[in-house]
N, C-alpha and C positions, 0 to 999 in steps of 0.2 A: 477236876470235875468228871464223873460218871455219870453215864446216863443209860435209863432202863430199856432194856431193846428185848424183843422175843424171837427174832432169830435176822441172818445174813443173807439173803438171797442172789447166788449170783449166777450168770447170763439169763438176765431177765430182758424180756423183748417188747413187753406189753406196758412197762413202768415209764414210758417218757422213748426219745428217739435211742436208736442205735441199741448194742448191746450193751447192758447196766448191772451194777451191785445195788438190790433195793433196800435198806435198812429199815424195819419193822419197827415203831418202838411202842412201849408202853402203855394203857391209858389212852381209852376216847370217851370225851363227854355225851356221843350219843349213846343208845343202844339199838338198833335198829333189828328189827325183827328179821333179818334175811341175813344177820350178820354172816362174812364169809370166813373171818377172823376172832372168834369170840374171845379167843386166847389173848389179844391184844385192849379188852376192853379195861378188865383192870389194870391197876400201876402194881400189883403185884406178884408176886411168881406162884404159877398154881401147876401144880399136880398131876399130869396125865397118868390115867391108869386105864390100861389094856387087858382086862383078864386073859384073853383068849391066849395073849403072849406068856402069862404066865405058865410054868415048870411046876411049881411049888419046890423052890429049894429054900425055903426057909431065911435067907439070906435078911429080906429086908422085915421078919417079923424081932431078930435078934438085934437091927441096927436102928429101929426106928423107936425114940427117946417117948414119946408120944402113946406108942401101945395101939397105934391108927391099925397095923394089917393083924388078921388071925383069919386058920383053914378051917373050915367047919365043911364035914361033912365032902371030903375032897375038894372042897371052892374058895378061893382066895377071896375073904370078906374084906374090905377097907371101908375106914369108917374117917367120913371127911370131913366130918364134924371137929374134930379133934386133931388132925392135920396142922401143922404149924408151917408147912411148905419149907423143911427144912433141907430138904436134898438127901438126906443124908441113905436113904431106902433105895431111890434112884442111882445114886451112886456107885450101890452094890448088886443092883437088877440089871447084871449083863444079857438077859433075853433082850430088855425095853418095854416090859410092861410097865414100868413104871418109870417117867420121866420128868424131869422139871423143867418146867418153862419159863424163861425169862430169865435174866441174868443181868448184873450192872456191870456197863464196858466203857472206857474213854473213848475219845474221838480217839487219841493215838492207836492205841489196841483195833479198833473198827479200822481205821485209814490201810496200818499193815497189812489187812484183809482184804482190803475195796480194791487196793494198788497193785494185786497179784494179777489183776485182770487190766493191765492200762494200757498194755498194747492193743487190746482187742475194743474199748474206747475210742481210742485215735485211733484206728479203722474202722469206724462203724458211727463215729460221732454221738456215740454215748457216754458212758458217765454215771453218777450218785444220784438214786432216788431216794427222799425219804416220806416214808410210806406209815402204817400202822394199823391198828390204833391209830392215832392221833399227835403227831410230831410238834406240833404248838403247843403242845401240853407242857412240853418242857422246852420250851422256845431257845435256855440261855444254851444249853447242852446242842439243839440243833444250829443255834446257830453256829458254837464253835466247830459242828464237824462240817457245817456249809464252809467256813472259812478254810478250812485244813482240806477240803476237796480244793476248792477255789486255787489254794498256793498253788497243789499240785498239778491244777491245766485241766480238772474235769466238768464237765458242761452238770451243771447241777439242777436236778428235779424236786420238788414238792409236791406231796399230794396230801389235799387236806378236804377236811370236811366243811373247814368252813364257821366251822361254833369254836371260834377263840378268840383270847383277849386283843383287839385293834392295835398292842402295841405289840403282840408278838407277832403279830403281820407284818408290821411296821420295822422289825426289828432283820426277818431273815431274808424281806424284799430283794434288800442289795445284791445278798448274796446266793439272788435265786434265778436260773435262768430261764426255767418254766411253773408253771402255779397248773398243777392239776387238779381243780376246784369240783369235788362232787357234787351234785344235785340229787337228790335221793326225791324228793317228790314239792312242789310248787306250789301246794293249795297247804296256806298255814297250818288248819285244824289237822288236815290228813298227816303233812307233817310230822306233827306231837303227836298222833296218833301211831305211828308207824316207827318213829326215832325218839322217843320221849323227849324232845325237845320240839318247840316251834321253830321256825324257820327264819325270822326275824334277822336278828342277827346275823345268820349265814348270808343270808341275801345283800344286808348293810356291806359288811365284810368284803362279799366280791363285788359290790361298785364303789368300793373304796379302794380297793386293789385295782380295779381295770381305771383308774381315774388317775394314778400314778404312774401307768401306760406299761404296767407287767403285762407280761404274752402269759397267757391263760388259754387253758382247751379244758371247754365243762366234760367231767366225765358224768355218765347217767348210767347210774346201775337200776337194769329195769329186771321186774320181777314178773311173773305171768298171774294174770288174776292178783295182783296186788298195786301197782301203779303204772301198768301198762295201757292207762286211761287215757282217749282222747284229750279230755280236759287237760291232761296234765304234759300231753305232748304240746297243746297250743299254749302251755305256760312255757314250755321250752323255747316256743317261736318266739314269742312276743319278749321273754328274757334275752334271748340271741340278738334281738333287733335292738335292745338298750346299751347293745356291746357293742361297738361298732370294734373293728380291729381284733377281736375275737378269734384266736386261731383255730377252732372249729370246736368241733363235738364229737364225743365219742362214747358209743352205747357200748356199756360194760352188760354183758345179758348173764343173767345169774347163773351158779351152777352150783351142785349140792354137797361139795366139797366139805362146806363147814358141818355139816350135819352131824359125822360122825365124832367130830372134835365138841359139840355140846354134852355128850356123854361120858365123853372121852375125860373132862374137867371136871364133871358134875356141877355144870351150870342149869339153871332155871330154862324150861323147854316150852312150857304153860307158852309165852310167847312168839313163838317162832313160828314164824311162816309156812302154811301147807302150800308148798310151793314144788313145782318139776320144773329142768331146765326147758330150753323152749325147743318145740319142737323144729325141725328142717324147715327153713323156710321163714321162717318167726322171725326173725329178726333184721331178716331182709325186709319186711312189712312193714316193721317201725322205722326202718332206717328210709324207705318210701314216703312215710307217712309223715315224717319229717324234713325233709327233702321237700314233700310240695308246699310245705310252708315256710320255706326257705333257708330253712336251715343247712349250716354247713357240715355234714356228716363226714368224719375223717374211718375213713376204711382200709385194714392191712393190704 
């Protein structure tokens, strides 16, 4: 079995306790307007192109079967219509303007990679996060690499959105040692407004999970001028209070990283958040403003 991943992340500090290898994979059912990974939404492998990195040495106009690049005019046109995400252009663009994302890898192929970092694990009591996109997406593939961390002695993390099917829940629980459940925003409509899904589901999900007595920490990615609303901080309180045993909260504050990588792909922009990270200061205010409503706010 292979499973679709968009890249390795390793000495990661922010994915779960201690130092981590995060695996990315494939495919989320929401789309959320702030995405910070847009690369990860689809299950399929797409296209980076950098003009700026381009040379023009002609390389991927002679290799690409498709007929996607030509120079007009000194400027490297790509036309992405017509793109088949074959690799094969990327292959030959030793600058890096042009790269492909996304690749099918087994659990074994990923473990040899996660394991090169296992002493710095058992000191630091970290471990395997799986991150994305959306890792329930392909629940049987995550769970075999939860299982093949597990042999190996590693404390294993999950981070999910929360919009998937109750049996892939059900499925990588065992072999999960923490459930990093996001909350993207509280109030239904805003919700589907903001992630083209409602929230229904996500919500069912984590008091389905917290009722089977998984240790859970809500992470809350807050955006400025987009759900950094009171209302929806007193949605955090009052969800906090249905959790009892809850190993805290953790405000993920945006930052505009993914920006360049919407261009980057030639994904749809129309939606995307006019958004700025937050200013000095900011995020100590919500992490206050949550705090007097008794929230447990977990801080580096």
């Amino acid at each position: 079995m292979t499973g679709a991943i968009f890249d390795i992340q390793r000495f990661s500090i922010h994915d779960g306790p201690g130092i981590r290898t995060t695996v990315f994979f494939k495919g989320c059912p929401l789309n959320c307007i702030w995405c910070h990974n847009p690369e990860g939404i689809s299950r399929a492998p797409l296209l980076s192109f950098r003009p700026a990195l381009c040379i023009g040495c002609g390389f991927c106009f002679r290799t690409c079967p498709a007929g996607c690049h030509r120079m007009e005019g000194g400027k490297h046109l790509f036309d992405r219509e017509r793109c088949e995400a074959c690799g094969r252009c990327a292959a030959e663009c030793y600058p890096g303007a042009l790269e492909l994302v996304g690749r099918e890898e087994s659990a074994a192929e990923i473990m040899r990679e996660v394991l090169r970092d296992k002493a710095f694990y058992d000191n630091s009591g970290g471990g395997l996060t799986l991150s994305g996109g959306e890792p329930l997406m392909q629940p049987d593939f995550a769970f075999e690499l939860l299982c093949a961390a597990r042999d190996a002695g590693l404390h294993c993390c999950v981070e999910t959105c929360g919009f998937a099917a109750r049996a892939a829940l059900d499925l990588v629980r065992p072999k999960t040692d923490l459930f990093l459940f996001d909350i993207k925003e509280t109030d239904r409509a805003r919700h589907a407004e903001l992630t083209g899904k409602p929230n229904d589901r996500i919500l069912a999900n984590l008091r389905h999970l917290h009722g089977t007595g998984a240790d859970i920490i809500l992470r809350l990615p807050i955006i400025p001028g987009v759900n950094d609303r009171p209302e929806h901080f007193k949605g955090i309180a009052a969800l906090a209070r249905d959790l009892p045993g809850l190993k805290g909260v953790e405000i993920m504050p945006y930052h505009q990283l993914g920006e360049n990588k919407v261009g980057r792909f030639g994904l749809d922009q129309s939606r995307r958040a006019k958004a700025s990270a937050p200013e000095p200061g900011v995020v100590e205010g919500w992490t206050g403003e949550l705090r007097r409503r008794g929230v447990n706010v977990l801080t580096a």
